[in-house]
Structures are given as structure tokens and as C-alpha cells.
Residue, then its C-alpha position, 0 to 999 in steps of 0.5 A: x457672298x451672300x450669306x456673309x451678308x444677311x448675319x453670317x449664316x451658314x449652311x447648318x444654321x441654314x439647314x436647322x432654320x428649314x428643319x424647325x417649324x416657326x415658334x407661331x405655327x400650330x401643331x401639324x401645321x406644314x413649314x410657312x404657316x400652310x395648314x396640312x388641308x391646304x398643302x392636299x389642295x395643293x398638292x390636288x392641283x399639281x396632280x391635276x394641272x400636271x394630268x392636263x398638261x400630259x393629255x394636252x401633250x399626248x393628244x398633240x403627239x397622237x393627232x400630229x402624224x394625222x393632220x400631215x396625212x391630211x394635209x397631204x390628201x388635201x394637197x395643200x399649199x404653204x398658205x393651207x398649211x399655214x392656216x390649218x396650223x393656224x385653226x388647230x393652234x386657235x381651237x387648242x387656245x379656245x378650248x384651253x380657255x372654256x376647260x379652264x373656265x369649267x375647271x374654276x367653277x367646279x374646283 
């Protein structure tokens, strides 16, 4: 097992190691040496990057049943199908990029 290889370490010890912070931390400082400010900044970009990913995936739910009415009022073919998927995935890439881009520059 690989407990019985690093020193015999069992699962309380394990549990005890997690529960007291580092002798080298300072006071209020979270596990690893993050301060309290860091971990809200962090904690800021989860809360934000997981808002992104929702909207991305809600606009895609919503505007899916759309864009196969469309298709179907065009009358497309396998390759007009083919390259509007195609459009839409490339302008969803593009659009990544410049939002990503934005967010990086004003935080």
C-alpha cells in the first residue's frame, strides 16, 4: 500500500496533518501557505468561470432547436448542414477567445 511506504502513515495521522496548519504559516493563513485574500480571488474565479460555462451551455440549449428550424427553412443539404455547424462552432471558438481576452485584461 502506499501509506506503508512513505513512513507508515495512517489514516488518523493523515487526518491530523490536514486539520493543523504548517508550523511556517501565519496567523489566518489558509492550508498551503494561501493567504485568506488569495483564496477570495480564487474563490471569485470559480464563481465566475463556472457562471461562464453555464451561459455558454444555456445559450447552446436555447439556440440548438433554433438553428435546426433554420436549417430546415433553408432546405439544406449534408454539406450546408456541415458548414453551419461548422460557422457556429468556429464564431463560439472566435468569440471564447476575445471574451477571454477581455476578461484577462480587466480582471
Amino acid at each position: 500500500n502506499w501509506w506503508n511506504i512513505q513512513g507508515g502513515a495512517n489514516h488518523a495521522t493523515l487526518l491530523e496533518r490536514m486539520a493543523t496548519p504548517p508550523s511556517n504559516s501565519k496567523p489566518g493563513a489558509a492550508r498551503g501557505g494561501a493567504a485568506p485574500a488569495d483564496l477570495r480571488k480564487f474563490q471569485r474565479g470559480v464563481l465566475f468561470g463556472s457562471l461562464g460555462v453555464f451561459t455558454l451551455v444555456a445559450g447552446f440549449a436555447a439556440t440548438m432547436p433554433f438553428n435546426q428550424a433554420r436549417r430546415d427553412q433553408l432546405g439544406c443539404g449534408p454539406k450546408c448542414i456541415g458548414s453551419l455547424t461548422s460557422a457556429s462552432s468556429l464564431l463560439r471558438l472566435i468569440g471564447a477567445v476575445v471574451i477571454g481576452r477581455l476578461s484577462d485584461t480587466i480582471g
